[in-house]
C-alpha positions as CSV (number, residue, x, y, z in Angstrom):
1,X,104.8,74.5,107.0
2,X,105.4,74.2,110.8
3,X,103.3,72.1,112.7
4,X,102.3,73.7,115.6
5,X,100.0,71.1,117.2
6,X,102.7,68.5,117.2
7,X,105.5,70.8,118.4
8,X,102.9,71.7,121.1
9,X,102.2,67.9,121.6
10,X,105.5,67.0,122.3
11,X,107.0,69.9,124.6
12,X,104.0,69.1,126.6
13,X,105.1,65.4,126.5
14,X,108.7,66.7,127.6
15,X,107.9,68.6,130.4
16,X,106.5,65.8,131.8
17,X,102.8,66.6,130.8
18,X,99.9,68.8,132.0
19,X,100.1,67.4,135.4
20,X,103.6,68.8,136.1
21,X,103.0,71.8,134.9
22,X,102.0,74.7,137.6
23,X,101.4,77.2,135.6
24,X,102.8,78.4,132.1
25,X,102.8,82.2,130.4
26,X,105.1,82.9,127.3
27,X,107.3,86.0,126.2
28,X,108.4,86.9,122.4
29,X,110.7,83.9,122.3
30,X,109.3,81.6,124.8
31,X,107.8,79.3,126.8
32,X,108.1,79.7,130.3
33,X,106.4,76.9,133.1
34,X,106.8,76.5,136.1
35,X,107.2,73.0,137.0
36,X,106.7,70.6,140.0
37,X,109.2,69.1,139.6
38,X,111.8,70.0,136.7
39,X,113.7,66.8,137.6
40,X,110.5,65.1,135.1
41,X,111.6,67.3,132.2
42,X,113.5,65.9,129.3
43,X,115.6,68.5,128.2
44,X,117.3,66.4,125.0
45,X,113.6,65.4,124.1
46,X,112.4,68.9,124.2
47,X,115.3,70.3,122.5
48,X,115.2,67.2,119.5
49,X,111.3,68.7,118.6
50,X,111.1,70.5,115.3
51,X,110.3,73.9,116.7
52,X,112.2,74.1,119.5
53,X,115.4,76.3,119.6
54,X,117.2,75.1,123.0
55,X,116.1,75.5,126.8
56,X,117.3,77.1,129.1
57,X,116.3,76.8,133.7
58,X,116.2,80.2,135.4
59,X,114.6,81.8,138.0
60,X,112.2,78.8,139.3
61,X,111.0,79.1,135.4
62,X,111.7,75.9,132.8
63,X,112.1,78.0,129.5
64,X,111.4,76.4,125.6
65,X,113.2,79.1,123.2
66,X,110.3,78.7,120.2
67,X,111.6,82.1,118.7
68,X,108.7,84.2,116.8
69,X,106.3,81.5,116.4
70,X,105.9,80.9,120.5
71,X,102.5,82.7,120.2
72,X,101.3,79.6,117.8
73,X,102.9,77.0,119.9
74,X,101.2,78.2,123.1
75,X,97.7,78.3,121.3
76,X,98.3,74.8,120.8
77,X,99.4,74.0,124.2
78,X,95.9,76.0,125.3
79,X,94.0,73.6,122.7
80,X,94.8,70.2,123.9
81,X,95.0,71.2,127.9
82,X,94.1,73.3,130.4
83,X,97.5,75.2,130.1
84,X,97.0,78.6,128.6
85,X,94.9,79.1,125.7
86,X,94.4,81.5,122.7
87,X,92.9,84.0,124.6
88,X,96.0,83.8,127.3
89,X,98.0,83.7,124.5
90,X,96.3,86.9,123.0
91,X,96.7,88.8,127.0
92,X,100.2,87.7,126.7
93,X,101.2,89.6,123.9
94,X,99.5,92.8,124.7
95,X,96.7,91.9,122.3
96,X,92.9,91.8,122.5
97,X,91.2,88.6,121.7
98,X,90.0,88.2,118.4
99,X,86.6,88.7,119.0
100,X,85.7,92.1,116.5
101,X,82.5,92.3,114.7
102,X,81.3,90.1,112.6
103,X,82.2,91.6,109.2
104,X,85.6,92.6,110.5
105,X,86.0,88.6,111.5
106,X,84.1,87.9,107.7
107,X,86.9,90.1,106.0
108,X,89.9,88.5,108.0
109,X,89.2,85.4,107.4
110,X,88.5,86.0,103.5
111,X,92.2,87.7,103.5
112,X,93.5,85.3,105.2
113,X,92.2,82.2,102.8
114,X,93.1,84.5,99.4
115,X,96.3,85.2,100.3
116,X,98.2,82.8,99.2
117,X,96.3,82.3,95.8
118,X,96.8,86.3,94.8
119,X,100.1,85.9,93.2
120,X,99.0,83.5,90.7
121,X,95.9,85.7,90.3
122,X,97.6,88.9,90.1
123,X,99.8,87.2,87.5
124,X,96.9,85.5,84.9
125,X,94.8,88.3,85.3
126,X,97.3,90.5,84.1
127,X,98.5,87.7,81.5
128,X,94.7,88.4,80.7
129,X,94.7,91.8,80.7
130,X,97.9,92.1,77.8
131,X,95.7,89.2,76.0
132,X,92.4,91.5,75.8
133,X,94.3,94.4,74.6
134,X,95.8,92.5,71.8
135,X,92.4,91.2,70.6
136,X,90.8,94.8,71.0
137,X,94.2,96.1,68.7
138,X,94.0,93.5,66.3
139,X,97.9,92.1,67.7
140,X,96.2,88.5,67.7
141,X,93.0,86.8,65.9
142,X,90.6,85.5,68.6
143,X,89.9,82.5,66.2
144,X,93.7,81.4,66.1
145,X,95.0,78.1,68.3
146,X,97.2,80.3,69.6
147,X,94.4,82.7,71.1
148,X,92.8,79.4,72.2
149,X,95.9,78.5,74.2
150,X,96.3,82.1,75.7
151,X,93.0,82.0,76.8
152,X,92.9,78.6,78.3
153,X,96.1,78.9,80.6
154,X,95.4,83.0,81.5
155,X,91.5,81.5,82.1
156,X,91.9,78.8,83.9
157,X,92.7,79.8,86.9
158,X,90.3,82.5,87.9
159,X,87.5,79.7,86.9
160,X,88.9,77.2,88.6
161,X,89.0,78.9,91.7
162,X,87.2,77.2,94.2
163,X,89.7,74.3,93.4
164,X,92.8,76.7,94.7
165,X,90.5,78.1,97.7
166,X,89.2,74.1,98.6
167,X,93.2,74.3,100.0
168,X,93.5,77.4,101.4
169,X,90.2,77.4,103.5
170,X,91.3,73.5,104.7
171,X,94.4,75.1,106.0
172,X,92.6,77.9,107.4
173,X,89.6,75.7,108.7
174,X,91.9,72.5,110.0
175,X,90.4,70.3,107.3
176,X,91.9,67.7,105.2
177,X,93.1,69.9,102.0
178,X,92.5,66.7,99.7
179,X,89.1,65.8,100.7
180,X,88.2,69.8,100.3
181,X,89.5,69.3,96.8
182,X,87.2,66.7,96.0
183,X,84.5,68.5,96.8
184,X,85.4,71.4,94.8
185,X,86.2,69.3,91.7
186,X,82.9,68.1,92.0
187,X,81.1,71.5,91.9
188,X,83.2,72.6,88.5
189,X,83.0,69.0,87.2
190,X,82.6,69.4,83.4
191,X,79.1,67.0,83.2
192,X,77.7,69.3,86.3
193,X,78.3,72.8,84.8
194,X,76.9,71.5,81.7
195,X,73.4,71.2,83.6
196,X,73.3,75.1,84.9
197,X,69.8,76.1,84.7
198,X,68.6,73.0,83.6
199,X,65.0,72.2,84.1
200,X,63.2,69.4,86.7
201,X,67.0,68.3,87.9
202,X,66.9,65.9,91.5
203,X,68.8,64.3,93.9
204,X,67.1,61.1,95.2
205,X,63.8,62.8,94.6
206,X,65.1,66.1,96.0
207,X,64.2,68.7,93.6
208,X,67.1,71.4,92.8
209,X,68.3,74.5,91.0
210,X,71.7,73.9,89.5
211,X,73.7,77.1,89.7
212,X,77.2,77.7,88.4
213,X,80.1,77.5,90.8
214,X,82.8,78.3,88.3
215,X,84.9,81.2,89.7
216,X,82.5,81.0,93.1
217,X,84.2,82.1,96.4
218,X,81.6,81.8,98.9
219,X,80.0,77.9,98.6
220,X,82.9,76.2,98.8
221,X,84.1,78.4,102.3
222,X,81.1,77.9,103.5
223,X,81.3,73.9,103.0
224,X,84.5,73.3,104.1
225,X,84.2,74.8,107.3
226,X,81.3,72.9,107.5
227,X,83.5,69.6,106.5
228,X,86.4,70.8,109.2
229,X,83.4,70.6,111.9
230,X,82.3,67.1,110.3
231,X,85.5,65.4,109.9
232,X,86.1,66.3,113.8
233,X,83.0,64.5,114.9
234,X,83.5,61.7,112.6
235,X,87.1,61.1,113.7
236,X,85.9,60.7,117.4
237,X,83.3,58.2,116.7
238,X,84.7,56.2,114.0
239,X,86.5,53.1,114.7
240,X,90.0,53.6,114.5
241,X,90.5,51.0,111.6
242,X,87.7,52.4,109.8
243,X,87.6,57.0,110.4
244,X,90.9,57.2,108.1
245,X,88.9,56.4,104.8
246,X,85.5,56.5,105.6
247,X,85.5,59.8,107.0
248,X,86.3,61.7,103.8
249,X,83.5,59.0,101.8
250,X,81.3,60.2,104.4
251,X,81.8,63.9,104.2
252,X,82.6,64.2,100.3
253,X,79.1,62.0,99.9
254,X,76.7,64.8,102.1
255,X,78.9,67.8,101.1
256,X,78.3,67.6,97.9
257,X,75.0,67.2,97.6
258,X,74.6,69.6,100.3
259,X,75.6,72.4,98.0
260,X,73.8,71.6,95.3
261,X,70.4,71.0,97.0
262,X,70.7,73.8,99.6
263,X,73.1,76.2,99.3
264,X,72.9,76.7,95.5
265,X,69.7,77.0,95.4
266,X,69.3,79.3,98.2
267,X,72.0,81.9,96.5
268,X,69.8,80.9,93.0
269,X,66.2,82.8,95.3
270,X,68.2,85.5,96.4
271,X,70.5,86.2,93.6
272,X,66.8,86.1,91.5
273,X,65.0,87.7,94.2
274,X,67.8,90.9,93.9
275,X,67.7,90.9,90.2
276,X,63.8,91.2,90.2
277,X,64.4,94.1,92.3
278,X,67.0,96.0,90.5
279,X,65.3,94.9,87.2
280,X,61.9,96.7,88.5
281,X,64.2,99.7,90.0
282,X,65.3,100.6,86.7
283,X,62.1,100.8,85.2
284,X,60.9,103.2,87.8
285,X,64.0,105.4,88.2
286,X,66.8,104.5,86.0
287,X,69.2,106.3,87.9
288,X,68.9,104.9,91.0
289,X,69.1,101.4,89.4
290,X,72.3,102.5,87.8
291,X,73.7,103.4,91.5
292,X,72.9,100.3,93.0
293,X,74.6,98.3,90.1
294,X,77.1,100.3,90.1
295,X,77.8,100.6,93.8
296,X,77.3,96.6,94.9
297,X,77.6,94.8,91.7
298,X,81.2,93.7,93.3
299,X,79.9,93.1,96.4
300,X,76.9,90.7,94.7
301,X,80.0,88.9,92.9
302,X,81.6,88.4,96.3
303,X,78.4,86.8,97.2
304,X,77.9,84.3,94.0
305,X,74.6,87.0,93.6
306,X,75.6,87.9,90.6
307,X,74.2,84.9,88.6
308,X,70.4,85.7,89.3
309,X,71.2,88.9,87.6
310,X,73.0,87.4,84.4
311,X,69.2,86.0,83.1
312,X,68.3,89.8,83.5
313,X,70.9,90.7,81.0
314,X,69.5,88.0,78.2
315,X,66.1,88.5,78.9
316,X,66.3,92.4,78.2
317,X,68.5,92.0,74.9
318,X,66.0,89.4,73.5
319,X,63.7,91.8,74.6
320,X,65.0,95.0,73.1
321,X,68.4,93.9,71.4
322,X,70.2,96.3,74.4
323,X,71.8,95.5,77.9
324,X,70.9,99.1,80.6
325,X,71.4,96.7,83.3
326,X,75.2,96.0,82.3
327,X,76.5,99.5,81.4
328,X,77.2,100.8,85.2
329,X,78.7,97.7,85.8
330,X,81.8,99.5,84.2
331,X,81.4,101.7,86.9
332,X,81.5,99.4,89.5
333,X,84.8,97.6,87.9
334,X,86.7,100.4,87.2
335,X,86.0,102.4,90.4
336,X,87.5,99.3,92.2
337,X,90.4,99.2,89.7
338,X,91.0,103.0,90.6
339,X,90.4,102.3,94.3
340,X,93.8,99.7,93.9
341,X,95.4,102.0,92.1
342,X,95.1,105.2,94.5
343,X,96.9,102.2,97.3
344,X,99.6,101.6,94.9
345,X,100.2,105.4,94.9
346,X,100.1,106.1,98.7
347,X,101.5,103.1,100.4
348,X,105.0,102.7,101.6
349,X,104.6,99.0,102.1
350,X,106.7,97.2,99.3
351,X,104.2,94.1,99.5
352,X,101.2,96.4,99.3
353,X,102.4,97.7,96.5
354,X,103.8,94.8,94.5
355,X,100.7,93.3,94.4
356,X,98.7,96.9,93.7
357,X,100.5,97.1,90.6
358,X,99.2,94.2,88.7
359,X,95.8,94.4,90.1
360,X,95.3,98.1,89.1
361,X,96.4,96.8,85.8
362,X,94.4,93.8,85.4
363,X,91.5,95.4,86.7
364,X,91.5,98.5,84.5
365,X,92.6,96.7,81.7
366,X,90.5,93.5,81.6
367,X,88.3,93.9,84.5
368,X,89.8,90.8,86.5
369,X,89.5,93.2,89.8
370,X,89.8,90.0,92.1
371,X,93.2,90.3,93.0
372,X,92.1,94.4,93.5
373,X,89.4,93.5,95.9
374,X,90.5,90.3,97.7
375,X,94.4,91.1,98.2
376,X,93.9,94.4,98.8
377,X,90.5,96.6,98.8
378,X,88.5,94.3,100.9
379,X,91.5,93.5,103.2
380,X,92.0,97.6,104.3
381,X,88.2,98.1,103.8
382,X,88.5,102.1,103.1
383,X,89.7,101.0,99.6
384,X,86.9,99.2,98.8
385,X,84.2,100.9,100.5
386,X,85.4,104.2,98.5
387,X,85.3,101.8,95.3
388,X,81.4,101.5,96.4
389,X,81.1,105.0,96.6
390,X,82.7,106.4,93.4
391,X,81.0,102.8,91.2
392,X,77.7,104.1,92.6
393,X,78.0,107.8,91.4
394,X,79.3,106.8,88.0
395,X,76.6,103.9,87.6
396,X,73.9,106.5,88.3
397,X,75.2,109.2,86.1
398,X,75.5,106.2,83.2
399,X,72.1,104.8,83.7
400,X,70.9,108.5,83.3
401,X,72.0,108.7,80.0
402,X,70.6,105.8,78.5
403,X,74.0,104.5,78.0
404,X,73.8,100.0,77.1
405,X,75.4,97.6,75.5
406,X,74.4,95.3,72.3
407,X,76.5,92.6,73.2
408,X,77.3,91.1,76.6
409,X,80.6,91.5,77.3
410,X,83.3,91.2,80.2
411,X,82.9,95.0,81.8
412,X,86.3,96.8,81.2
413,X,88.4,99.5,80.0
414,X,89.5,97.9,77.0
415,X,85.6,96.2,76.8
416,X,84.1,100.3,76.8
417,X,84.5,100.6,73.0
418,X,81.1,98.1,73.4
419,X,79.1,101.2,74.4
420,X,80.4,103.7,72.1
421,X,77.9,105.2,70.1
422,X,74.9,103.9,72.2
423,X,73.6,106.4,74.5
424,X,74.2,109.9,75.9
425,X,78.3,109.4,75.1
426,X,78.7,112.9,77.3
427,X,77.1,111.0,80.3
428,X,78.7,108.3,79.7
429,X,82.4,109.3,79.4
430,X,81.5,111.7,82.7
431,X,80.2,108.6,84.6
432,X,83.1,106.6,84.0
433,X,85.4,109.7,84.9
434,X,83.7,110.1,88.4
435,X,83.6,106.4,89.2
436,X,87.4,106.6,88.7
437,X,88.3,109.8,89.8
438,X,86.3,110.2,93.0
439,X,87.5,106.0,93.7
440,X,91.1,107.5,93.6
441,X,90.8,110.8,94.8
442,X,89.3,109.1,98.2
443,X,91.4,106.9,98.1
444,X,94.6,108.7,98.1
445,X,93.0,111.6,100.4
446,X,92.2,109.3,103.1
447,X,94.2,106.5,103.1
448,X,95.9,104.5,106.2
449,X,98.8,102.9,106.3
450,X,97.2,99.3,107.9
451,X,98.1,98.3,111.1
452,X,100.0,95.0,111.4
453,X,96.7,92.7,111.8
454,X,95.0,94.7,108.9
455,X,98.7,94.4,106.5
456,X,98.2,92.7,103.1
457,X,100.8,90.1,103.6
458,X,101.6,88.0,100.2
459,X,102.9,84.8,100.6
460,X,106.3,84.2,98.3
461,X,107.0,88.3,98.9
462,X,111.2,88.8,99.5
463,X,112.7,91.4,101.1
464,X,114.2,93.5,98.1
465,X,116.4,96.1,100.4
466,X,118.9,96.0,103.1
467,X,117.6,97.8,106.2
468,X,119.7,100.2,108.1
469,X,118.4,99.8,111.6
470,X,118.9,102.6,114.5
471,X,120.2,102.0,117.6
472,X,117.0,102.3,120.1
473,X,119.1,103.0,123.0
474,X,121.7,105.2,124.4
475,X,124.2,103.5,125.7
476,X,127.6,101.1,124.5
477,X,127.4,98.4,121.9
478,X,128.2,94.8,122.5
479,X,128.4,91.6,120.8
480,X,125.7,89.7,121.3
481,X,127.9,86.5,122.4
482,X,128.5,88.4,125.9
483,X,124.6,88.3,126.5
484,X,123.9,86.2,129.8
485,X,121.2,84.1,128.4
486,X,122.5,81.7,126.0
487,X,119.2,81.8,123.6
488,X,120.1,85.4,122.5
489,X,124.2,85.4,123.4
490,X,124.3,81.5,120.7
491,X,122.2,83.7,118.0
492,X,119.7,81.1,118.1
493,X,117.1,83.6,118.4
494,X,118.3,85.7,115.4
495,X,121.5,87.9,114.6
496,X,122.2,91.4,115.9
497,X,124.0,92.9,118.8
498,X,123.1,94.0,122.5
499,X,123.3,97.8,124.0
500,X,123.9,98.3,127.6
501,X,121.7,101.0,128.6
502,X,123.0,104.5,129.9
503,X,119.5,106.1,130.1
504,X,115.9,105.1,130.8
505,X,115.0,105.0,127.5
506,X,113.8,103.0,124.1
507,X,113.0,104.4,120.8
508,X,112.0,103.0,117.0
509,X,114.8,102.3,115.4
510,X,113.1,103.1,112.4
511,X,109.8,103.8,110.4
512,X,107.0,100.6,110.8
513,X,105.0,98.9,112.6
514,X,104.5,97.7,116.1
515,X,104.3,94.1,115.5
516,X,104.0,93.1,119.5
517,X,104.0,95.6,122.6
518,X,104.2,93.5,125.8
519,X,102.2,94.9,128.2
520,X,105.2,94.2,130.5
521,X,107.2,96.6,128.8
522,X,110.2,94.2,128.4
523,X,110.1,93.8,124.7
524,X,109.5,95.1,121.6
525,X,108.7,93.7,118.2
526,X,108.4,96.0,115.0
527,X,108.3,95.6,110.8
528,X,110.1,97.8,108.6
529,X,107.5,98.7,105.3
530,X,110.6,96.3,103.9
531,X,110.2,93.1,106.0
532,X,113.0,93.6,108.5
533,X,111.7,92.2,111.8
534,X,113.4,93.3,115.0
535,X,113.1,92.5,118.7
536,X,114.0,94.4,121.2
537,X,114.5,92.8,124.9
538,X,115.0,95.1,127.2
539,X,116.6,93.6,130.0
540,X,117.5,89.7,130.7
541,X,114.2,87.8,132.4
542,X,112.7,91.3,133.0
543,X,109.4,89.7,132.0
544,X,109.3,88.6,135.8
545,X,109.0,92.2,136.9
546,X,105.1,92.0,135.4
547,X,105.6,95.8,133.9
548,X,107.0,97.4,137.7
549,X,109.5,100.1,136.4
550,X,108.4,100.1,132.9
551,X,105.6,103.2,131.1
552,X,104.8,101.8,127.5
553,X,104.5,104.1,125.4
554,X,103.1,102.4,122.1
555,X,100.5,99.4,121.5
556,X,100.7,96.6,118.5
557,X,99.4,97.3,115.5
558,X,100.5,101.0,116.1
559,X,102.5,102.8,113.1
560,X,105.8,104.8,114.5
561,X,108.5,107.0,112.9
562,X,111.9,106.6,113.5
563,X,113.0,108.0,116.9
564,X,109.2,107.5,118.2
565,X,109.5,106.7,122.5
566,X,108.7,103.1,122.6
567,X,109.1,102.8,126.6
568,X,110.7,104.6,129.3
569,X,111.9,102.2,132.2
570,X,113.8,102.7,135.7
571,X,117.4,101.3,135.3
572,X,118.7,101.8,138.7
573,X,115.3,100.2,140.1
574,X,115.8,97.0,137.4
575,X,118.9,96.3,138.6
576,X,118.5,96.8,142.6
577,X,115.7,94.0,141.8
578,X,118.9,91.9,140.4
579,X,118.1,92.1,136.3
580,X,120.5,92.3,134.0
581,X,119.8,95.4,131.7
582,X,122.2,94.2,129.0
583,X,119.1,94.6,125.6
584,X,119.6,92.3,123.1
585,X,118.3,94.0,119.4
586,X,118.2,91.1,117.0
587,X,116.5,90.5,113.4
588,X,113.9,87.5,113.6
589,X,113.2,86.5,110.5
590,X,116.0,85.3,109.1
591,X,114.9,83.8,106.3
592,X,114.6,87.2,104.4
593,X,117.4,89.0,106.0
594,X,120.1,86.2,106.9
595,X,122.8,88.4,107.5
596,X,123.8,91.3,109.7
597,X,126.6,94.2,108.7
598,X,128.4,97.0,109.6
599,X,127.5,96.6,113.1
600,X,128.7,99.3,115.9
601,X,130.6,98.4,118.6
602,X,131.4,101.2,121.7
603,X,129.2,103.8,122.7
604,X,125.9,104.7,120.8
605,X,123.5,107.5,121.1
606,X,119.7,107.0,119.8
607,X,119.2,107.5,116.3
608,X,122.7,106.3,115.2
609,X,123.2,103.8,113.0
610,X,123.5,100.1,115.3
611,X,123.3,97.9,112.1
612,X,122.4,96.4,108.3
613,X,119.8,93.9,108.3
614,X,121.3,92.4,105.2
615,X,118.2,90.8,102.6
616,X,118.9,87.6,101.5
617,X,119.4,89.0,97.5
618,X,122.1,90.7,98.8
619,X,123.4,88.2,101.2
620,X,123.7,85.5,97.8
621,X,124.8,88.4,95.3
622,X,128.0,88.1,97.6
623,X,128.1,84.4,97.9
């Protein structure tokens, strides 16, 4: 994992520090100051920092080639001086500030700490899925050792949970992953799950409620961003021969408890306080108690709310020997389950839909819907919303017809056999077909491709295809070696070739994504649905123009076909100002597409094949 702080530290350190530095912006590839004096600069140091690709002096400018993760390294640089800064960084690129709402900032950063747990999610619940339908067919005996052991390692993930997000929300949050774990280990520690709901329990005197954190999501974000803030305070005001252990004692011994005496207890009034509500709700109007399970039981389980509702369920079977309150729960689950599955049908993004599959599985199958709603659903936020909608209108209709359960049971399809037989069955069979039909049918009516910050990305995904990419210019093909700037001509900045322009013109060269759209107009970065990543630089050190002779056409984030008009810019005027028009088209991530083939060479119309970004399956197959 790159470290962007220290690559940051250092180039700062070998341009001889904030105080020689005039002024700094950045482009797609680099870092550009300006100096006062470049004679201070150590150009070997700079160039020996993980990170850094070469440098290059031009133009009254000191350039550090970073390649596609310059953005990062400038944040730093904004961070730990008064060079820069995100939000320069953000201007730079042609990008808004991350400011949005707050539940568009809530959902980001959920995304963003799931993401790279929803493989191994997507992969036991489906393990879990294939295990429930062999119980319901009678494939396995649930009393077997073998059962035991299938259960155990396709269980233990999703209810050890906080344990896998304690790491990805201390990478997300700056904090120390391993101090983060401790904490979560304590809240699923075996003697503290064995108190749930126990009576008169205290800490020092401190009365609590002791609420169950297995397969939580929320408490242990919350505390770890708390412990990021903690551990930055304590690192400053500890002595330096002290703040490297007795910071995470410190923070593991008020973190804890912290949970357990405040925010458990506060999710144990509401969660009651809801279920009270919905509890009385149903007595009154059955239906409308059926909707609201039905609509937000997901988003109560996002919430840890859930839990003051599970006391409901027991209660009313001791009561009566039946569960109301769980039947348009199978509403709720399946209408996310159909929501995943109406993505998996319409997207054209191979990620999207590699991690769609499973979760429309698992979730229909099993009712494991967390990879649905936190990989996908929540992430594109239509999904999930119409999910809502269609749980809500199923839930109702069930609840109308009486429909319960005798036994409390994981909601799912293969669990539905539980309410056969108890109930309006006509009601209920036309509840569950609306909660998935209309989910779907929503779904796949209405849905958007996601822009690049809204794209489910999935950490371990590989490029499966080659990608033919389409020359974005007219003009004539030339090898990238006779580029004048020796980042791009070296291929230090990624393979491909460079056009030399006959007309004012760029266009995609093929269907995706605006990745970055400099305001400038010099450069271009987009995403084929496949990975490919392409830059096109328009120009050599055109960035200096500040957008004179160049009409963007396109912002980032934008979605564009093939052939789509990208920029139109005034050659004869670029080069009476001195610029070199020579565009360099080049695939940056070459760690899924390593290779290049088939490239042109001579003159090249628009739309003509330029060259094959060759995926790295391919590129070993002929190894």
């Amino acid at each position: 994992m790159a470290d962007y702080a220290k690559t940051a530290t250092d180039v700062l350190k070998g341009v001889g520090g904030e105080e020689n530095v005039t002024s700094l912006v950045h482009c797609m590839t680099r870092l550009r100051f300006v100096l006062k004096d470049e004679s201070k600069a150590d150009a070997a140091a700079i160039r020996a920092v993980p990170g850094v690709i070469t440098t290059a002096q031009a133009g009254g400018q000191y350039q550090v080639v970073i390649g596609n993760d310059v953005p990062e390294v400038f944040a730093e640089i904004g961070k730990i001086s008064g060079i820069g800064g995100a939000g320069a960084a953000a201007q730079a690129a042609g990008e808004p500030e991350n400011k949005g709402n707050l539940f568009n900032r809530f959902i980001k950063m959920i995304s963003s700490i799931f993401t790279p747990v929803l493989w191994a999610l997507a992969g036991t619940g489906l393990l879990k899925a294939f295990l429930s339908a062999a119980v319901t067919f009678s494939w396995i005996d649930p009393t077997s050792s073998t059962y035991l052991v299938l259960n155990a390692l396709s269980d233990a993930f999703i209810n050890f949970l906080p344990l896998a997000l304690a790491i990805t929300a201390a990478r997300y949050f700056k904090a120390q992953e391993f101090t983060s774990l401790a904490i979560a280990g304590a809240l699923v520690y075996p003697t503290i799950t064995a108190v749930v709901g126990a009576p008169d329990l205290t800490f020092f005197g401190i009365p609590f409620t002791m609420v169950s954190y297995v397969s939580s999501v929320i408490p242990i974000i919350i505390i770890v961003w708390l412990q990021s803030h903690a551990e930055r305070w304590l690192m400053k005001v500890l002595p330096s021969a002290i703040k490297r252990f007795v910071t995470p004692m410190i923070v593991v011994l008020v973190a804890v408890p912290l949970v357990f005496v405040v925010v458990g207890p506060i999710s144990d009034i509401v969660g009651r306080s809801i279920g009270g509500a919905i509890g009385w709700v149903f007595e009154v109007a059955p239906w409308l108690g059926g909707a609201i399970m039905g609509g937000l039981w997901q988003v109560f389980v996002i919430f840890g709310l859930h839990w003051g509702l599970v006391p409901l369920f027991q209660v009313e079977f001791q009561t009566t020997g039946q569960m109301l309150l769980i039947a348009p729960v199978f509403a709720a689950v399946l209408a996310q389950a159909a929501a995943v599955a109406g993505v998996w049908v319409r997207t054209r993004n191979k990620n999207t839909r590699s991690l769609a599959a499973p979760a429309t599985i698992s979730g229909f199958l099993a009712g494991i819907t967390e990879p649905a709603i936190y990989g996908i659903n929540l992430p594109l936020k239509r999904p999930f919303a119409f999910g809502i909608v269609g749980g809500a209108l199923g839930g109702a209709i069930i609840s109308l017809g009486g429909v319960f359960s005798t036994a409390f049971i994981v909601p799912s399809g293969l669990a539905v056999t539980a309410l056969l037989g108890n109930g309006n069955m006509v009601m209920m069979g036309l509840g569950l077909l609306v909660a998935i039909g209309l989910s779907f049918a929503l779904t796949v009516a209405f849905f958007k491709e996601p822009a690049v910050d809204e794209t489910v990305e999935v950490a371990g995904a590989d490029a499966a295809n080659d990608v033919v990419i389409l020359s974005p210019l007219d003009g004539t093909v030339v090898p990238l070696a006779e580029v004048g700037d020796a980042a791009f001509a070296d291929g230090s900045l990624g393979k491909g070739v460079a056009i030399l322009p006959r007309s004012g013109a760029v266009y995609a060269p093929f269907d995706g994504t605006v990745v970055a759209a400099f305001p400038t107009g010099h450069a271009f970065g987009l995403r084929h649905a496949d990975g490919a990543e392409v830059l096109i630089h328009v120009g050599i050190d055109t960035v200096k123009l500040n957008g004179e002779h160049f009409a963007v056409k396109v912002t980032s984030g934008q979605q564009v076909k093939a052939g789509d008009l990208l920029v139109e810019f005034d050659g004869d005027a670029i080069e009476k100002a001195g610029y070199d028009l020579t565009t360099p088209v080049i695939v940056t991530n070459p760690d899924l597409y390593p290779e290049i083939a088939d490239a042109a060479s001579g003159p090249i119309a628009h739309g003509e094949p330029l060259f094959t970004a060759v995926s790295v399956e391919s590129a070993l197959a002929t190894r």
